[in-house]
KEROSE-589251 format. One record per residue (C-alpha): residue number from 1; x, y, z. Coordinates in Angstrom, 3 decimals, padded with zeros to 6 digits, m for minus. Layout:
REM residues N
<num=NUM, x=X, y=Y, z=Z> $
...
//
This chain:
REM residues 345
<num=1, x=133.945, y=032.668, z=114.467> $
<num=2, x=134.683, y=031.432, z=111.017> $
<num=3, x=138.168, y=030.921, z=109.285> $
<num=4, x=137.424, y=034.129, z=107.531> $
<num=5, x=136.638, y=036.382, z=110.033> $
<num=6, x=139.740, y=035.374, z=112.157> $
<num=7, x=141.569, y=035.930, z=108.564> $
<num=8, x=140.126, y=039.382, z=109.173> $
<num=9, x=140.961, y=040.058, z=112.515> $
<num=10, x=144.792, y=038.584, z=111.784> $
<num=11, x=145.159, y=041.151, z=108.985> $
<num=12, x=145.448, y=043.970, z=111.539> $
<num=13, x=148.888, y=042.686, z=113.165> $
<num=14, x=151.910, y=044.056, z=111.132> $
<num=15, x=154.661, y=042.098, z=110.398> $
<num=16, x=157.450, y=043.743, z=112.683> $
<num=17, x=159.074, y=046.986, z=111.462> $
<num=18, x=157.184, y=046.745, z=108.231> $
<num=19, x=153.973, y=048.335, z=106.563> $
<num=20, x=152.388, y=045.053, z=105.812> $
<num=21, x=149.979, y=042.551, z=107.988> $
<num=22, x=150.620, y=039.478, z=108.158> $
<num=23, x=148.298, y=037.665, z=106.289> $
<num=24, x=149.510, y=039.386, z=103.227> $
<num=25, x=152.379, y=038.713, z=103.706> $
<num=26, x=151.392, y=035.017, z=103.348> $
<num=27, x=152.650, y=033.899, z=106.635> $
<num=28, x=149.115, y=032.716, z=107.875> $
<num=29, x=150.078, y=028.690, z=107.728> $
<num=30, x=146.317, y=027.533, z=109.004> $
<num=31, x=143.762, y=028.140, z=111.020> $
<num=32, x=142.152, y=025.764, z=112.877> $
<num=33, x=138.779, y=026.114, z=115.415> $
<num=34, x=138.235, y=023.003, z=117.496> $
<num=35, x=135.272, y=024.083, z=119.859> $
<num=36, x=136.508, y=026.748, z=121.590> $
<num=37, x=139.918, y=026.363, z=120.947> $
<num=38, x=142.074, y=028.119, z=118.238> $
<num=39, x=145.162, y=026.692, z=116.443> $
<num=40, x=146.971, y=028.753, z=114.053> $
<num=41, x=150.116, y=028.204, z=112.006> $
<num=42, x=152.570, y=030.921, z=111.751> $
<num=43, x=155.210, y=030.228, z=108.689> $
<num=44, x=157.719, y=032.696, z=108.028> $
<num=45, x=161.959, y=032.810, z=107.841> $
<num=46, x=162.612, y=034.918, z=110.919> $
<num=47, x=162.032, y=032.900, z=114.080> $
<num=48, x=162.775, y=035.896, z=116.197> $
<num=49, x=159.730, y=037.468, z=115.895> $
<num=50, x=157.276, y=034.834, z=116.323> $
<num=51, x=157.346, y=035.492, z=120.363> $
<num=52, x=156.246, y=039.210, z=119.107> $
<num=53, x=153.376, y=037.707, z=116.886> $
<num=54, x=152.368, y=035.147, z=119.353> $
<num=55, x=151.182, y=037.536, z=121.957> $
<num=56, x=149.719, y=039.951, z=119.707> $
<num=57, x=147.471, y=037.080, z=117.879> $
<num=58, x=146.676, y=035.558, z=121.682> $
<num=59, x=145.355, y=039.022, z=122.562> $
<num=60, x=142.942, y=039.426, z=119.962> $
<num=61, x=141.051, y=036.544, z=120.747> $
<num=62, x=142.041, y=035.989, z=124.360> $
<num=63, x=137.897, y=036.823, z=124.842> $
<num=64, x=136.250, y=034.716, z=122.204> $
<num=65, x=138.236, y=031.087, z=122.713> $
<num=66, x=138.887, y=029.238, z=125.840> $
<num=67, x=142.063, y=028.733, z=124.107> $
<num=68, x=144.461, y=030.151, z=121.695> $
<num=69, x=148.088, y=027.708, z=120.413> $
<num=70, x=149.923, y=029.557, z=118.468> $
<num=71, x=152.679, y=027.484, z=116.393> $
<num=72, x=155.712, y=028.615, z=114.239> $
<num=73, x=157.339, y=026.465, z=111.255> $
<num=74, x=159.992, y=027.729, z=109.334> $
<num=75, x=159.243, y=028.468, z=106.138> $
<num=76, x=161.615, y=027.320, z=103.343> $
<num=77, x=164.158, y=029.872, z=101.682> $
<num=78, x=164.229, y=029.672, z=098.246> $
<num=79, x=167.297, y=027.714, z=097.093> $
<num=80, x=170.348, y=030.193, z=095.688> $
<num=81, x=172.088, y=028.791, z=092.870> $
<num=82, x=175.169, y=031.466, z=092.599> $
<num=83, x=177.326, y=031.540, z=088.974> $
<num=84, x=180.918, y=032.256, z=088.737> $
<num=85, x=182.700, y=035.142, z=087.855> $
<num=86, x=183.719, y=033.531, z=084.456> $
<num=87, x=179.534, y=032.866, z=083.959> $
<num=88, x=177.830, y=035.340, z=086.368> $
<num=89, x=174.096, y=035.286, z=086.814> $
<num=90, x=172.317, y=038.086, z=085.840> $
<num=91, x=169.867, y=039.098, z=088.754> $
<num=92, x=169.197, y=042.407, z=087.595> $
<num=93, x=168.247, y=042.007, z=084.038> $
<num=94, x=166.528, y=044.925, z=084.239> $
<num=95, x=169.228, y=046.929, z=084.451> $
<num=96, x=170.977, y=048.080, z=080.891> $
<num=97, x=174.618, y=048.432, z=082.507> $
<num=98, x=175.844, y=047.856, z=086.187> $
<num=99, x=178.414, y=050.097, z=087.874> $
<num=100, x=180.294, y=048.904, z=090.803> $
<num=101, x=182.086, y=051.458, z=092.762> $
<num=102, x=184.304, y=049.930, z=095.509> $
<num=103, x=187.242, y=051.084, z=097.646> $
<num=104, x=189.919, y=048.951, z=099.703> $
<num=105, x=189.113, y=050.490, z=102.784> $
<num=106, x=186.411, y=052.424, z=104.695> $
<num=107, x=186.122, y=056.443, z=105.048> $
<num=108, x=187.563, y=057.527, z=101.553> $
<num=109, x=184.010, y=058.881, z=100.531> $
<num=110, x=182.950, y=055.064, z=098.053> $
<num=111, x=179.232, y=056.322, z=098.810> $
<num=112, x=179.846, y=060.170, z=098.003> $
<num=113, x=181.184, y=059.002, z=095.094> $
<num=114, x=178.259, y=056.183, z=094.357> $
<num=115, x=175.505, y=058.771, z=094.940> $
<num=116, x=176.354, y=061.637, z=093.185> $
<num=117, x=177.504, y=059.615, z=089.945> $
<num=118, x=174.171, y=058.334, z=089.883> $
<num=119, x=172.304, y=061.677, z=090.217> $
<num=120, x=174.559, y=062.724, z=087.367> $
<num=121, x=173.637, y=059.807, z=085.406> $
<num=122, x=170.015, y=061.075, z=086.202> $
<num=123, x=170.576, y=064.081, z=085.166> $
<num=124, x=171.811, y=063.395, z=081.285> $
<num=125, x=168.681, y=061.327, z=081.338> $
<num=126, x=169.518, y=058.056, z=082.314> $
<num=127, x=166.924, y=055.745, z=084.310> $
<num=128, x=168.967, y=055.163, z=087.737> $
<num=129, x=168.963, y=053.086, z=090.870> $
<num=130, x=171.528, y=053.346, z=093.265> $
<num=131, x=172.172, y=049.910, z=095.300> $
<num=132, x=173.322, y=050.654, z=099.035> $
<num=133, x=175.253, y=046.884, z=099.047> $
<num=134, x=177.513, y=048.548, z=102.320> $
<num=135, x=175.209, y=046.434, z=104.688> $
<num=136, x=177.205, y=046.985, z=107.695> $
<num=137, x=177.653, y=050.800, z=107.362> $
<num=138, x=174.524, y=052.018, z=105.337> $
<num=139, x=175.043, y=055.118, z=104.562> $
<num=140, x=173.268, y=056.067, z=101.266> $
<num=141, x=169.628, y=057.109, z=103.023> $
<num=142, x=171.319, y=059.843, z=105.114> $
<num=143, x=172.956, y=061.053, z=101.702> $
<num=144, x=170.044, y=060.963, z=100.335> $
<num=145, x=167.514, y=062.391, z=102.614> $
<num=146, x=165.523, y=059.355, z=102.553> $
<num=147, x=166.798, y=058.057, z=106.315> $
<num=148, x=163.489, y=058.393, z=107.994> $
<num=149, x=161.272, y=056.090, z=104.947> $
<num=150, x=161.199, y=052.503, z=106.182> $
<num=151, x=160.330, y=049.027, z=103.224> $
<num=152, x=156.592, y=049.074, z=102.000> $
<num=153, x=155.381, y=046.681, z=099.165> $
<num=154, x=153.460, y=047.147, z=096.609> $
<num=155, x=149.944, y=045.023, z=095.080> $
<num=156, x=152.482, y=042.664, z=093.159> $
<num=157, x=154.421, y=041.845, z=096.667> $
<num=158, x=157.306, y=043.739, z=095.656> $
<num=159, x=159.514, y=045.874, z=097.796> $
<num=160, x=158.725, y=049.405, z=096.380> $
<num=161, x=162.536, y=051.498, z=096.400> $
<num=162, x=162.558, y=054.675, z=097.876> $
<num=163, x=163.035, y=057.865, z=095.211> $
<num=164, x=165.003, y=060.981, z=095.642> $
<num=165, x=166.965, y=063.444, z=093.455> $
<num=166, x=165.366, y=061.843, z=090.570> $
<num=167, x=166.606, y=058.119, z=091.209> $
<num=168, x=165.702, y=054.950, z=093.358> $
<num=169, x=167.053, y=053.796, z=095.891> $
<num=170, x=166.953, y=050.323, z=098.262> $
<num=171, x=169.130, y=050.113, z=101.676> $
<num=172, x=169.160, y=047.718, z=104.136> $
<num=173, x=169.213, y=051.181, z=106.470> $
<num=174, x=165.637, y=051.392, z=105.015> $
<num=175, x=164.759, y=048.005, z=106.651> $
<num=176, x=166.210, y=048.264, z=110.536> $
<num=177, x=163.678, y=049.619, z=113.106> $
<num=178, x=166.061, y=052.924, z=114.121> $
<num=179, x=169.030, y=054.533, z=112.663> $
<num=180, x=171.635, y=052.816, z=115.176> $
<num=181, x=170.368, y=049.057, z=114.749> $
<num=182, x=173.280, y=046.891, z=113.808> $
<num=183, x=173.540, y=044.279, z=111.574> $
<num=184, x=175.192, y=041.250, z=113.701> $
<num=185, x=175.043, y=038.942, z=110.170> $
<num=186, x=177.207, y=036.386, z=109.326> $
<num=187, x=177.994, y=037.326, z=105.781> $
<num=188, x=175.629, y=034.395, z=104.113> $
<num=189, x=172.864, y=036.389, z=105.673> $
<num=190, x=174.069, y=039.745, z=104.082> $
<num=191, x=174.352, y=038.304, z=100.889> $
<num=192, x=170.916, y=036.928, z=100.927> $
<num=193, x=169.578, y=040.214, z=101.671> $
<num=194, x=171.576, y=041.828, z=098.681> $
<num=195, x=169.966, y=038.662, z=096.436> $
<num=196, x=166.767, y=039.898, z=098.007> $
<num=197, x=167.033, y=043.670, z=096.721> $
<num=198, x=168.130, y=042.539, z=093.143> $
<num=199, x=165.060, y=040.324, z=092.703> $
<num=200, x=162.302, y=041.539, z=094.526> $
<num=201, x=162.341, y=045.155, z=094.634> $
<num=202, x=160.359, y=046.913, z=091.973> $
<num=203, x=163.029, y=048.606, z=090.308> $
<num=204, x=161.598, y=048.602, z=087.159> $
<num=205, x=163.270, y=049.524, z=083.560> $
<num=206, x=167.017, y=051.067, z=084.478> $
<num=207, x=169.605, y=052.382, z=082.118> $
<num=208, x=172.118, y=052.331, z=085.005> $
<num=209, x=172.167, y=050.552, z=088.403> $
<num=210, x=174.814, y=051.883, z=090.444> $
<num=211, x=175.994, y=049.553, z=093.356> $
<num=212, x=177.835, y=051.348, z=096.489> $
<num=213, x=180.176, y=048.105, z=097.580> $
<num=214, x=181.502, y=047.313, z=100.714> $
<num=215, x=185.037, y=048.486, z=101.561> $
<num=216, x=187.360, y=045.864, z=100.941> $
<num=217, x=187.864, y=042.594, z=099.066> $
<num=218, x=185.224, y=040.109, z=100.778> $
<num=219, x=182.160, y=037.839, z=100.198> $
<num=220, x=179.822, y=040.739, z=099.219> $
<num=221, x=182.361, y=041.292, z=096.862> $
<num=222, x=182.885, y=037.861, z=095.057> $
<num=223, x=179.104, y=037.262, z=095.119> $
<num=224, x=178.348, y=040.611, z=093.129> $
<num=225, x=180.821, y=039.737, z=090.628> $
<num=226, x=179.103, y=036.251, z=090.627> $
<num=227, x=175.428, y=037.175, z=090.633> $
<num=228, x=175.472, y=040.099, z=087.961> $
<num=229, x=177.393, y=041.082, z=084.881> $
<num=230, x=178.751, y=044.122, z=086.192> $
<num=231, x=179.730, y=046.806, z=083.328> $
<num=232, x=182.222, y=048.587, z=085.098> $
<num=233, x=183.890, y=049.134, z=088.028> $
<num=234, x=184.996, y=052.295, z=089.809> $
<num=235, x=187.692, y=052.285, z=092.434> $
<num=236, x=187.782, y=055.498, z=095.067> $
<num=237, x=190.710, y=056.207, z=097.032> $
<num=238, x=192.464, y=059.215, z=098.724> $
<num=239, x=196.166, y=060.476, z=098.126> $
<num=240, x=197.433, y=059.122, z=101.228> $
<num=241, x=200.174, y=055.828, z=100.967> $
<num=242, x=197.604, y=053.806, z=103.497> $
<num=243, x=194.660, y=054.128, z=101.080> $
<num=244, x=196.485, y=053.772, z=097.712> $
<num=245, x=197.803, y=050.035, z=099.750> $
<num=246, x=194.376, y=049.203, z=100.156> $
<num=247, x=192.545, y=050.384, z=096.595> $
<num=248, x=195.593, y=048.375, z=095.074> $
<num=249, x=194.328, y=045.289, z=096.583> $
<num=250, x=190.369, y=046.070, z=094.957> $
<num=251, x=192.388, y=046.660, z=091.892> $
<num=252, x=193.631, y=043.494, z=091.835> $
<num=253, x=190.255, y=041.505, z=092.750> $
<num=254, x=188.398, y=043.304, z=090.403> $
<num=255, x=191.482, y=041.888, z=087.688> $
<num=256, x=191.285, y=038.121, z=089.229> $
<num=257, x=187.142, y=038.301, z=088.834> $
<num=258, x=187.378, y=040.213, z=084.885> $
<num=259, x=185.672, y=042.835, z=085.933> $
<num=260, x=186.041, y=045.933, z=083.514> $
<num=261, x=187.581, y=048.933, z=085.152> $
<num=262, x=186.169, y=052.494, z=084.522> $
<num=263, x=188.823, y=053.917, z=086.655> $
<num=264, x=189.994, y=055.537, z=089.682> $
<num=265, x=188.719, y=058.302, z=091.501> $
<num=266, x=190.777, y=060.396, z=093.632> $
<num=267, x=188.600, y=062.151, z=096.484> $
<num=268, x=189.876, y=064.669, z=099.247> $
<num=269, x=192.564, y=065.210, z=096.299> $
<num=270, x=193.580, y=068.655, z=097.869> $
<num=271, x=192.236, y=071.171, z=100.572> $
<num=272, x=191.240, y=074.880, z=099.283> $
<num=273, x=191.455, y=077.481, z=102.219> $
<num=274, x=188.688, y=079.419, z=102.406> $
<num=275, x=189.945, y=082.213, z=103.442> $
<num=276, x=192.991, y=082.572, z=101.595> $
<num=277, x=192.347, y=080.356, z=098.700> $
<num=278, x=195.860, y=078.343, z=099.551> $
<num=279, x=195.182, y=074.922, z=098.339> $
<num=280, x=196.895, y=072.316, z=100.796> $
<num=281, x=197.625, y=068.767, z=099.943> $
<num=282, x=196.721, y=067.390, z=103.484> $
<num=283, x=196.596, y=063.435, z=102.482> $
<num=284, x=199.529, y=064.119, z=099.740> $
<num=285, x=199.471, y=064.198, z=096.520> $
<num=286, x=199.847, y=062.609, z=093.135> $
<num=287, x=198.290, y=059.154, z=094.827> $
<num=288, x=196.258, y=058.801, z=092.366> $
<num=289, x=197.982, y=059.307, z=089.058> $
<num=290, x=200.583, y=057.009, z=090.351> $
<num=291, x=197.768, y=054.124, z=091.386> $
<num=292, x=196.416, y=054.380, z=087.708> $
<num=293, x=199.725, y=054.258, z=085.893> $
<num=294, x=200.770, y=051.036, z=088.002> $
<num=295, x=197.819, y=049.298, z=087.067> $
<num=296, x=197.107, y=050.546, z=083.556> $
<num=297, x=193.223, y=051.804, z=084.369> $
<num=298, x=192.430, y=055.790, z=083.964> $
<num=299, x=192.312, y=058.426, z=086.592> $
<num=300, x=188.717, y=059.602, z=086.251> $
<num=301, x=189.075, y=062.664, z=087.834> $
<num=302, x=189.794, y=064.463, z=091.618> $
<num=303, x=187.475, y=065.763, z=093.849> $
<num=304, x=188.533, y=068.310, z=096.620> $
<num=305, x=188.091, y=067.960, z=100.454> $
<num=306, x=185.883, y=070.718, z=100.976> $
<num=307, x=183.348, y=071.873, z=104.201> $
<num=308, x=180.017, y=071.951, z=101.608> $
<num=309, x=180.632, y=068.372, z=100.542> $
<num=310, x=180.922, y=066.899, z=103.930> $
<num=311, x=178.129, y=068.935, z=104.919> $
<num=312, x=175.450, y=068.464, z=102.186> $
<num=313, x=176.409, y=065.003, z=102.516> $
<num=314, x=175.219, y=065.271, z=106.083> $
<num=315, x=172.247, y=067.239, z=104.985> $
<num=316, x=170.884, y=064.798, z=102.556> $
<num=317, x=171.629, y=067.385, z=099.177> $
<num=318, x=173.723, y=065.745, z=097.311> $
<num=319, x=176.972, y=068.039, z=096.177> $
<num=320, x=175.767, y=067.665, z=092.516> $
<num=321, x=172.644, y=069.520, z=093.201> $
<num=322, x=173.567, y=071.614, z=095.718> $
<num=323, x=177.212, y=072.283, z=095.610> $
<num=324, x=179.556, y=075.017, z=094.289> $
<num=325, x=179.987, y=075.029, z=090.388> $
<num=326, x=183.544, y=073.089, z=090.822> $
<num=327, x=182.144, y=070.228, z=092.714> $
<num=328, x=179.431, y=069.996, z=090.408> $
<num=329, x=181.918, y=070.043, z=087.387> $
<num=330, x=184.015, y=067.295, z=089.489> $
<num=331, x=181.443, y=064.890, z=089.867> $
<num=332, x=180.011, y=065.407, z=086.318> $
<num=333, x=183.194, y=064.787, z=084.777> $
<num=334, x=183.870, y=061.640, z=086.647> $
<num=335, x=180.647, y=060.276, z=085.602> $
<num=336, x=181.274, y=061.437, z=081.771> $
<num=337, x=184.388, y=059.540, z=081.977> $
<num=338, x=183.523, y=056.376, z=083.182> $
<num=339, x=180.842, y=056.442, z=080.289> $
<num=340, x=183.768, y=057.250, z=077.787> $
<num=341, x=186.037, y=055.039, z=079.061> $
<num=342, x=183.836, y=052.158, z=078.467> $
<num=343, x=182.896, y=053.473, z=075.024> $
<num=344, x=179.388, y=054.535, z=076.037> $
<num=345, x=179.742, y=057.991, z=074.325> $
//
């Protein structure tokens, strides 16, 4: 056999939990044929596959060699030289304007927030991709219907985004083999990923990138504010004393690192019986007028605990496409305000 034709046969072993061989890919090292015996030179970054590799390349050609070495080197990451958050890289100069929507803890609804912003966004007519940065608790593909799609590249080697509710979308939920995978990354590996999605997905010409942060006030964080000029920043919290403790503390980092705040967002403001119409402040009330006067930064607007938001969250439909009139009107005024607030309209 000729170097070509075992080129051949090696395109038809996929790279692990991906739609692309592994040839294209470009982690065929060499190939060498001495005799009867075959030498080839795996080179990629994830050593924990190459076992997987390794016995799919030494059964292909188990038949026509006497016999078949198999060798992994580790190929070279490209270096990552991170700015400050006085002079912050721009990674995503594609991107007109960058939103950041954060929270100081988990569970107060950041990515409910995040995704139907940037649907609203799409829908005044705004090119939008929606950045799932939450690496350890993806949720955004499940919101979005798009849970099921796994990474697939395009002729330029580019990660092509998933697209839904008319904008695009990359999570690292796209990338893990099933839904209940975890991510056991230290966080330099998470942030490498993130520096992955900014650069080499094909997210093409964007008005607005929306990024769904991590709870909290941690690397992911500080490297965002380092590696991209974000526009403005969007802080969710609920009513309850716990929360407002916690989105007080984001407040504050997103003050240390200059980064412009839109606002606040107050979801599960208030609880509307459905039955009676009663409206019931289950996690208090007030929270978040009070967090926005301490800190001088607007309240953009309160969205209700209600059963069709949770649910069409479930569902993959998004509440600003398939919710009542009021939550529609809720989210679309949030995202009108954040543009006003930072002097967009």
């Amino acid at each position: 056999m000729t170097q070509e034709e075992i080129k051949t046969q090696l395109s038809t072993i996929f790279y692990p939990n991906l739609s692309k061989d592994i040839v294209s890919l470009g982690g065929v090292e060499d190939i060498l044929i001495d005799n009867n015996r075959l030498k080839i030179t795996l080179n990629f970054t994830n050593e924990t596959i190459f076992l997987t590799l390794e016995n799919s390349i030494k059964d292909i050609f188990k038949e026509q060699f006497e016999s078949v070495e198999v060798v992994y080197i580790a190929k070279k990451t490209k270096s990552i030289t991170y700015g400050t958050t006085q002079k912050p890289n721009n990674r995503a100069s594609y991107a007109k304007k960058i939103i950041a929507v954060t929270s100081g803890k988990g569970g107060v609804g950041k990515s409910t927030v995040s995704v139907n912003i940037a649907i609203a966004l799409a829908q005044m007519g705004f090119k939008v991709g929606l950045l799932d940065a939450d690496v350890y608790g993806p949720s955004i593909p499940r919101m979005l219907g798009v849970e099921d799609e796994k990474m697939q590249w395009n002729e330029n080697n580019k990660i092509i985004p998933s697209y839904n509710a008319g904008i695009k979308i990359m999570s690292v939920g796209l990338t893990t083999p099933s839904k209940d995978t975890p991510l056991v990354w230290r966080s330099s590996v998470a942030v490498s990923a993130l520096i992955q999605f900014l650069e080499d997905v094909e997210w093409g010409e964007l008005d607005f990138m929306v990024i769904d942060m991590p709870p909290g006030t941690g690397d992911i964080q500080l490297t965002m504010s380092q590696e991209l000029p974000i526009w403005a920043g969007v802080l969710v919290t609920t009513p309850q004393t716990i929360s407002l403790d916690d989105v007080s503390r984001a407040i504050m980092m997103f003050k240390d690192i200059k980064i412009p705040m839109a606002g606040v967002v107050e979801n599960m403001s208030y609880f509307i019986a459905p039955d009676t119409l009663k409206v019931y402040d289950i996690f208090g009330s007030g929270g978040g007028e009070k967090v926005a006067k301490k800190y001088n930064i607007p309240l953009l607007g309160k969205v209700p605990l209600t059963m069709s938001i949770r649910e069409s969250s479930d569902e993959g439909r998004p509440a600003i496409i398939f919710g009542t009139d009021a939550e529609k009107e809720s989210f679309r005024s949030i995202t009108q305000n954040i543009l006003k607030n930072m002097s967009y309209l």
